[in-house]
C-alpha positions in Angstrom: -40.4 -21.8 -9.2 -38.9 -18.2 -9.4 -37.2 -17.5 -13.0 -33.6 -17.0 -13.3 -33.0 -13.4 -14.1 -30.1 -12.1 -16.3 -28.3 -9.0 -15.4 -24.9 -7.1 -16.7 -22.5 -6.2 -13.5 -19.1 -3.8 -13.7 -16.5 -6.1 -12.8 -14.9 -2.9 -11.0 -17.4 -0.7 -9.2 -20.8 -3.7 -8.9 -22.8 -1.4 -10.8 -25.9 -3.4 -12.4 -27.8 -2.6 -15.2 -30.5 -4.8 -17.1 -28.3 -4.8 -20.3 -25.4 -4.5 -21.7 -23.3 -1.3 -21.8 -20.0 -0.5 -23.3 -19.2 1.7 -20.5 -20.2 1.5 -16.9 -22.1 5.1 -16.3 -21.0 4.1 -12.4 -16.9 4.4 -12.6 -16.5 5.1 -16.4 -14.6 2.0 -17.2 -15.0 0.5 -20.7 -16.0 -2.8 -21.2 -16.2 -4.0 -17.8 -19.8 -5.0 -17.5 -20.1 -9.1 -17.5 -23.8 -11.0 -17.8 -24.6 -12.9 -14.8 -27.3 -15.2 -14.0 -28.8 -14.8 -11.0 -31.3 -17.8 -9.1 -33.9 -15.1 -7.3 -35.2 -17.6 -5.2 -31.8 -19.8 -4.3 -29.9 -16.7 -3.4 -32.5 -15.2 -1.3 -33.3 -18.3 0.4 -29.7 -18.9 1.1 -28.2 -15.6 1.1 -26.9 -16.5 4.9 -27.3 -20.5 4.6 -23.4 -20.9 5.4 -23.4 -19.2 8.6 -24.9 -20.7 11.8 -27.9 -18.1 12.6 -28.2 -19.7 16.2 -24.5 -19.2 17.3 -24.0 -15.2 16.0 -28.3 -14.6 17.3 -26.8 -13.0 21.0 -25.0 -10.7 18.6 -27.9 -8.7 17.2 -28.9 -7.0 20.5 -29.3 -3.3 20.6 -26.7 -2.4 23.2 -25.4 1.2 25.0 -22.5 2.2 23.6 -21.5 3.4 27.2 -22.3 -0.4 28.7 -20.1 -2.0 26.6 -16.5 -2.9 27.8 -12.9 -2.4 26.2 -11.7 -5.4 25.2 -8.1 -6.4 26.6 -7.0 -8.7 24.3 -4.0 -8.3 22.9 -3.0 -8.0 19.4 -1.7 -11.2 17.0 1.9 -10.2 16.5 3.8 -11.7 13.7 7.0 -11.2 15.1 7.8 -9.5 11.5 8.2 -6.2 12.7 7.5 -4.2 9.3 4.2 -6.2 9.0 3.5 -5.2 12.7 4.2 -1.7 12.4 1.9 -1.3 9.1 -1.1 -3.0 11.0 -0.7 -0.7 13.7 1.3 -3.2 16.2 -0.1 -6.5 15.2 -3.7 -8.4 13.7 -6.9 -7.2 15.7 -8.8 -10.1 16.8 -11.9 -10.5 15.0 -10.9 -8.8 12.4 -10.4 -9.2 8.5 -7.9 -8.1 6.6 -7.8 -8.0 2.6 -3.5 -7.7 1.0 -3.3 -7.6 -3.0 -0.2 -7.2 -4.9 0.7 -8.3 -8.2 1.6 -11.8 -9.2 4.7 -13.2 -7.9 5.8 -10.1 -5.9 5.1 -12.3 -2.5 2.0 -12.4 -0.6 2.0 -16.5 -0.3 5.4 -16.1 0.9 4.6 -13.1 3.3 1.6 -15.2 5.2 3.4 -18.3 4.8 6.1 -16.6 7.0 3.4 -14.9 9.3 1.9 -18.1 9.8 5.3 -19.7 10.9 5.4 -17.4 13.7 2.1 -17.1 14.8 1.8 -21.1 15.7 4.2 -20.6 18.4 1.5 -19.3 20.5 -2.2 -19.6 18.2 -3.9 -21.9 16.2 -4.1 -20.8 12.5 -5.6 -22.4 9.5 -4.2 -21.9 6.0 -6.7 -22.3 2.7 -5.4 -22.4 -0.1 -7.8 -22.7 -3.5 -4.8 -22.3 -6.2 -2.3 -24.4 -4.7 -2.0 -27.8 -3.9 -0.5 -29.4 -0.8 2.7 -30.7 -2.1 3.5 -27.2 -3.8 2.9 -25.1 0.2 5.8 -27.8 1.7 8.1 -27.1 -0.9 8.0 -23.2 -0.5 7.7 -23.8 3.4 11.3 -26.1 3.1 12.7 -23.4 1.1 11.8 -20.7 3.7 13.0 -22.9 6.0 10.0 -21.7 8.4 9.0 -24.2 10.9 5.3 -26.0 9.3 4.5 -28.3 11.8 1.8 -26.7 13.6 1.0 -25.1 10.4 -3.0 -26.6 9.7 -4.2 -26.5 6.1 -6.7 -27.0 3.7 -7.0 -27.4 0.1 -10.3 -26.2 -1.4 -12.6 -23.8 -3.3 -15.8 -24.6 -2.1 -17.3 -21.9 0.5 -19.2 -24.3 2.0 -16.3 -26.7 2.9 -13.8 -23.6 4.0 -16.8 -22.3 6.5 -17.3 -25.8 7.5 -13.6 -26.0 8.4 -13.6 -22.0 10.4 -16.5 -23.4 12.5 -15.2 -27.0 13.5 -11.7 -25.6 14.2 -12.3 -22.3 15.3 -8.4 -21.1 14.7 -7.1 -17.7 15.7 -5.4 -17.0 13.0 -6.7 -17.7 9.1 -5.2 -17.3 5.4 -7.8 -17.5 2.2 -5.5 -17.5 -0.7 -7.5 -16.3 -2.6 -10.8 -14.6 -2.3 -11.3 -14.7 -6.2 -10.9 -18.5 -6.4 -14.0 -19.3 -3.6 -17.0 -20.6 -5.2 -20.4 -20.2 -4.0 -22.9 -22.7 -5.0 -25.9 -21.0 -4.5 -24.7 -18.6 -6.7 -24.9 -19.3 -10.3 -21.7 -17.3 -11.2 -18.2 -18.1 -12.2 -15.8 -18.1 -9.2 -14.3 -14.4 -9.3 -16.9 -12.6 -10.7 -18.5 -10.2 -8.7 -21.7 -11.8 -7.1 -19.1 -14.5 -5.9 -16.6 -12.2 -4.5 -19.4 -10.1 -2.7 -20.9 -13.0 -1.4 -18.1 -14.7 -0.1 -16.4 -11.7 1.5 -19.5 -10.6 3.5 -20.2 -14.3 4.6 -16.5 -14.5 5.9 -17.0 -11.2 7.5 -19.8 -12.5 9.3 -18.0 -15.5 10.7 -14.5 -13.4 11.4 -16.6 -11.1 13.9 -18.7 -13.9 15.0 -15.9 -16.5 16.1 -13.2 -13.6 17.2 -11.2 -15.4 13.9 -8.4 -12.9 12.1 -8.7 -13.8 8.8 -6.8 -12.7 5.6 -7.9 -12.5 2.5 -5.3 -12.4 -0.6 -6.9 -10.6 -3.5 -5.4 -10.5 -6.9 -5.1 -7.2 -8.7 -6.1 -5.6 -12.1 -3.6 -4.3 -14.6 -4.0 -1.1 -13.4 -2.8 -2.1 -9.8 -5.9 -1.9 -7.9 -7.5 -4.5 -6.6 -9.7 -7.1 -8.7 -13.5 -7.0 -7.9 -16.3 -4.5 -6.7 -15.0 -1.7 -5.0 -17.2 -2.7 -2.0 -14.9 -5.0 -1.0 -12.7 -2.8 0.0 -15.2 -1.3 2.3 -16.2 -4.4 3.8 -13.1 -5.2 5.3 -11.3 -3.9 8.4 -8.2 -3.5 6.3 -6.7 -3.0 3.3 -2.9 -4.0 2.5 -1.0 -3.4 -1.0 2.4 -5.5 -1.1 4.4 -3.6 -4.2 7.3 -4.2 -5.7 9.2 -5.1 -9.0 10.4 -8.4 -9.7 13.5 -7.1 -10.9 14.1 -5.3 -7.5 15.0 -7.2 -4.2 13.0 -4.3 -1.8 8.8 -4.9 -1.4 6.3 -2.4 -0.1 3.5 -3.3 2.2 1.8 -0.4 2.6 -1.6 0.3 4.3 -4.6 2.1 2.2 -7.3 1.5 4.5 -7.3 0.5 8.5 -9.6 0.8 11.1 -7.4 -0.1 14.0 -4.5 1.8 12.9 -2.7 4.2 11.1 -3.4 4.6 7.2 -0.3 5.3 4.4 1.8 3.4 6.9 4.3 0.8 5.2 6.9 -1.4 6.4 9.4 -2.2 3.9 11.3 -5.8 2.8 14.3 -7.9 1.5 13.6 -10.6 -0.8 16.2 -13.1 -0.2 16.5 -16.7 -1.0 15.0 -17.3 2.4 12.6 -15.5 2.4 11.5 -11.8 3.2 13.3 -9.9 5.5 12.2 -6.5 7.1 14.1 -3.4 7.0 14.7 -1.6 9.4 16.3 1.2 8.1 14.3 2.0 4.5 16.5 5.2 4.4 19.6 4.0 5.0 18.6 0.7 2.2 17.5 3.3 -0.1 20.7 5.7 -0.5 23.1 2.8 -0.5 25.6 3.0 -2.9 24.4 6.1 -4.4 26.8 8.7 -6.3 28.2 11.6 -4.2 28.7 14.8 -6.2 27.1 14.0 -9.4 24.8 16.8 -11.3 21.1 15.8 -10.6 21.0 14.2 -7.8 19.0 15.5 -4.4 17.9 14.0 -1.1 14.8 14.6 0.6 12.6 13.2 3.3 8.7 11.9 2.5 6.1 10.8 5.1 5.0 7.5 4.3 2.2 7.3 7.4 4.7 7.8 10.5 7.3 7.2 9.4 9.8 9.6 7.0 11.9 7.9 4.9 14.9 9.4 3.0 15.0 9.3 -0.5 17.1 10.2 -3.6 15.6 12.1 -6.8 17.4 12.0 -9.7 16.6 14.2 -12.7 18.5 13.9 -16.3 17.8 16.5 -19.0 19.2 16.3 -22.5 18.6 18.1 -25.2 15.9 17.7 -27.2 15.3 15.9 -30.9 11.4 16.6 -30.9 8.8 19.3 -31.2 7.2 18.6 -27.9 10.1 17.8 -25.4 9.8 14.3 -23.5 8.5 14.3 -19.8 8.9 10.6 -18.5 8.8 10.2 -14.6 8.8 7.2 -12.0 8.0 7.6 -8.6 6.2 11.2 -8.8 2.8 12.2 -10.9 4.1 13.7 -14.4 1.6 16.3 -14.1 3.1 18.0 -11.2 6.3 17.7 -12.6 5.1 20.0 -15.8 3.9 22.1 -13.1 7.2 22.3 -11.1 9.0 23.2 -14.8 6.7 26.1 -15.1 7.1 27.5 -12.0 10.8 27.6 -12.2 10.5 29.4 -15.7 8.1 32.3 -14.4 9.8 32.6 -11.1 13.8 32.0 -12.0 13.7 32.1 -15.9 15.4 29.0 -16.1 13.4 26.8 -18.8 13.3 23.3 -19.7 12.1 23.5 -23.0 15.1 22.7 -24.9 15.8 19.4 -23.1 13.7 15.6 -22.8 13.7 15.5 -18.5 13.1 11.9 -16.9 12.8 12.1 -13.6 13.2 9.2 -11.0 12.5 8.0 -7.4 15.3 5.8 -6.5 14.4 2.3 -5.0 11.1 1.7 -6.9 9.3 4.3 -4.1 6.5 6.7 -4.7 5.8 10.4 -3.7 2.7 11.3 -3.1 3.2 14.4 -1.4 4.3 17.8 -2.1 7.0 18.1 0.3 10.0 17.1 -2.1 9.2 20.0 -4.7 11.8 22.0 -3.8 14.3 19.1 -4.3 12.9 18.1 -7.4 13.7 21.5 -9.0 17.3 21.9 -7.1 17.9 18.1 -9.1 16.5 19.5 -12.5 18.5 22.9 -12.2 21.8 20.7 -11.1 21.3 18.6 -14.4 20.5 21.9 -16.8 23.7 23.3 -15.5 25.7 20.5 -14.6 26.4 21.4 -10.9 26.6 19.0 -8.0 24.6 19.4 -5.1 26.3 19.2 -1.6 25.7 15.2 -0.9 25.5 15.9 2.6 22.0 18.2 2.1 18.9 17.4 3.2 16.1 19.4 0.7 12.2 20.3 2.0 10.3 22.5 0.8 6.4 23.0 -1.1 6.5 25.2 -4.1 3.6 27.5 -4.5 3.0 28.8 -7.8 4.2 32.3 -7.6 7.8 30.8 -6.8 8.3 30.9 -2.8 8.5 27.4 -0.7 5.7 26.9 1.9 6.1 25.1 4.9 5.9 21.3 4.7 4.2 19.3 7.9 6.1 16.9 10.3 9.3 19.0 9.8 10.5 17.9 13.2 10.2 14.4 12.3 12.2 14.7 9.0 14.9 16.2 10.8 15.4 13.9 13.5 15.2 10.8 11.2 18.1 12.9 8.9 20.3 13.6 12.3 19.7 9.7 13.2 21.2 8.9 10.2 24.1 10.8 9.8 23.1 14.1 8.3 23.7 17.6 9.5 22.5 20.1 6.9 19.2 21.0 6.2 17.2 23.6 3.5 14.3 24.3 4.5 11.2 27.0 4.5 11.3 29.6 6.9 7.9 29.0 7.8 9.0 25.9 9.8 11.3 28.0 11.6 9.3 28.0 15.0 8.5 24.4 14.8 12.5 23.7 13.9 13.1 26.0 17.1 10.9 23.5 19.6 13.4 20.9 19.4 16.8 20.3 20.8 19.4 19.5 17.8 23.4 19.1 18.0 25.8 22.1 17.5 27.3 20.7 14.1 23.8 21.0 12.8 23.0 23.4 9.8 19.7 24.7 9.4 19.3 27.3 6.1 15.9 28.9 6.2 14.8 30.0 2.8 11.2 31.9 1.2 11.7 32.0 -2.5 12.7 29.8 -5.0 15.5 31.8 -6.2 16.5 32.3 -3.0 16.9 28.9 -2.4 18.4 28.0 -6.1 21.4 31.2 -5.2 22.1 28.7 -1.7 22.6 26.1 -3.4 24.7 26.7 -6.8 26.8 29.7 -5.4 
């Protein structure tokens, strides 16, 4: 008999080492390696014991890429047109899908829903190893979504869950969650890497064997990825984030990874007391209410995948009562604010070293793009001087760092979402002035072209 062997694995990246190390040498994290046991001859043995060889053996033929044949079957929709729209128009058959979030922000309720709809016309199958039977009705009753076709199972081993995929053979199937399947071969606490692994490549092997969709709910680390090896992420077929505050009634699902679709895509929702809604209009949900002629406020237009969505930045700077002035952001990366500051002081002379700035993305979104710089300085100079912006003005614009704004992509997109929602002026770089020119817009439409920053800065405050 084969002796058990000890080994130390990062919780985060998988790296293993024969002993312990403070920090991973793999992904630089601190105190992430945990000791495992490992059973050399049970785990090689029965690396693939939980999967019917026989049934997936036709599957292992060397084929011509040329001889093979599209596939015509159509897409799982959910009916929940956000979550279609993120996946690229619905679940791939076959496929597997992996959606983290942080606790309570709504993935059970999110599937639970998905599953509702999906019964009309497919079989699913919902597993659930944190929740018990009784607990799934009540928040079915209170989403009022209709359970009775809804199948479900209540368990932890991986054994019993595979033994349920195989004998039923649903379309459509839920883990909730991947971190609480157990493994018995594997001599590991449920969560911990091996197990995680394991189970993920065994239900990967079974979701492309038995055409099963299969989703996977992950839980997430208190950074906000998601908890476990990073090569889980590149075993799946997808990879979903659901964000949002608990404080905050709008959710997030947005797309990191997909294979059969486009990625940064993100559908946005309403929690209500029945449930999540989808949004149709983020833009229109994000600027409600917001205050018209008020010193430091701006609108601009990101791209989140294919979609642009409108979106207020607010900026608020006070004088200072330290040394080293206060930069406190939400929604963009600090860094790039500090940048954005510096540039305005070498290319305007206008400085922000007297004042503490806080700078905010309304609506809980993020920018992760450089096309609302422009805006982000016109809301910083309106707050230094205390000048409203025109409410009606749609800002775009890159800064580079010798002052002049650089064209941003997509710019026809941005403007037609604005005109579809009820705005008519536009700032924008006059590099995107042939693009602008390629598409048909309405007579009461303002376009102002400018190439500098002060340029830009003299349009808007004189």
């Amino acid at each position: 008999m084969a002796k058990n062997k000890t080994v130390y694995i990062c919780e985060e990246c998988g790296y293993e080492s024969s002993g312990w190390l403070g920090k991973c040498p793999n992904c630089g994290i601190w105190n992430s390696l945990v000791e495992t046991v490992i059973q050399k001859k049970s785990v090689k043995s029965n690396n693939r014991a939980w999967l019917d060889l026989d049934s997936i053996s036709d599957q292992e033929t060397v084929l011509n890429l040329a001889s093979i044949e599209n596939s015509d079957q159509k897409r799982l929709c959910s009916d929940i047109e956000e979550m279609d729209r993120v996946l690229g128009g619905g679940f791939v058959r076959g496929s597997l899908v992996l959606l983290g979030g942080d606790p309570g922000v709504g993935k059970s309720t999110l599937l639970l829903q998905t599953l509702a709809n999906l019964t009309a016309q497919y079989s699913t199958l919902y597993v659930s190893g944190e929740e018990s039977p009784t607990q799934i009705k009540m928040r079915a009753d209170r989403l009022q979504v209709e359970a009775k076709q809804i199948r479900m199972l209540t368990a932890t081993d991986f054994a019993s869950i595979i033994q349920a995929l195989q004998k039923h053979k649903p379309d459509f199937a839920v883990i909730d969650s991947i971190q609480s399947i157990y493994i018995e071969e594997i001599s590991a606490a449920p969560g911990s890497v091996s197990q995680v692994r394991e189970a993920t490549a065994g239900l990967l092997r079974l979701a492309k064997a038995f055409n099963i969709t299969i989703v996977l709910v992950g839980h997430v680390t208190k950074e906000g990825g998601l908890a476990g090896p990073r090569v889980l992420e590149h075993m799946v077929d997808a990879v979903l984030y659901f964000e949002g505050e608990k404080t905050n009634q709008y959710r997030i699902l947005r797309a990191v990874k997909n294979r059969f679709g486009t990625t940064n895509e993100v559908g946005m929702f309403e929690m209500t007391q029945s449930g999540l809604k989808s949004v149709d209009n983020p833009g229109t949900a994000m600027l409600e209410g917001r205050p018209l002629n008020v010193p430091g406020t701006t609108i601009t237009s990101t791209l989140e995948g294919t979609r642009s969505i409108l979106l207020e930045i607010q900026a608020l700077l006070n004088p200072t009562d330290f040394a080293q002035p206060i930069r406190n952001t939400q929604g963009i990366d600090r860094l790039r604010l500090n940048m954005l500051l510096a540039i305005l002081h070498k290319s305007c002379g206008i400085t922000a070293t007297p004042y503490d700035a806080y700078v905010n993305v309304t609506g809980g979104m993020k920018i992760i793009e450089t096309s609302a710089d422009l805006a982000i300085v016109a809301a910083v100079v309106s707050s230094i001087q205390d000048k409203p912006i025109d409410s009606d003005l749609i800002i775009l614009g890159e800064l580079g760092l010798t002052g002049e704004v650089r064209m941003v992509t997509a710019i026809e997109r941005r403007i037609l979402e604005g005109l579809r929602l009820g705005w008519k002026k536009f700032v924008v770089p006059s590099a995107c002035k042939r693009s602008i020119k390629s598409i048909s817009l309405p007579d009461a439409c303002e376009i102002f072209y400018v190439s500098l920053l002060q340029e830009a800065l003299d349009l808007l405050f004189s």
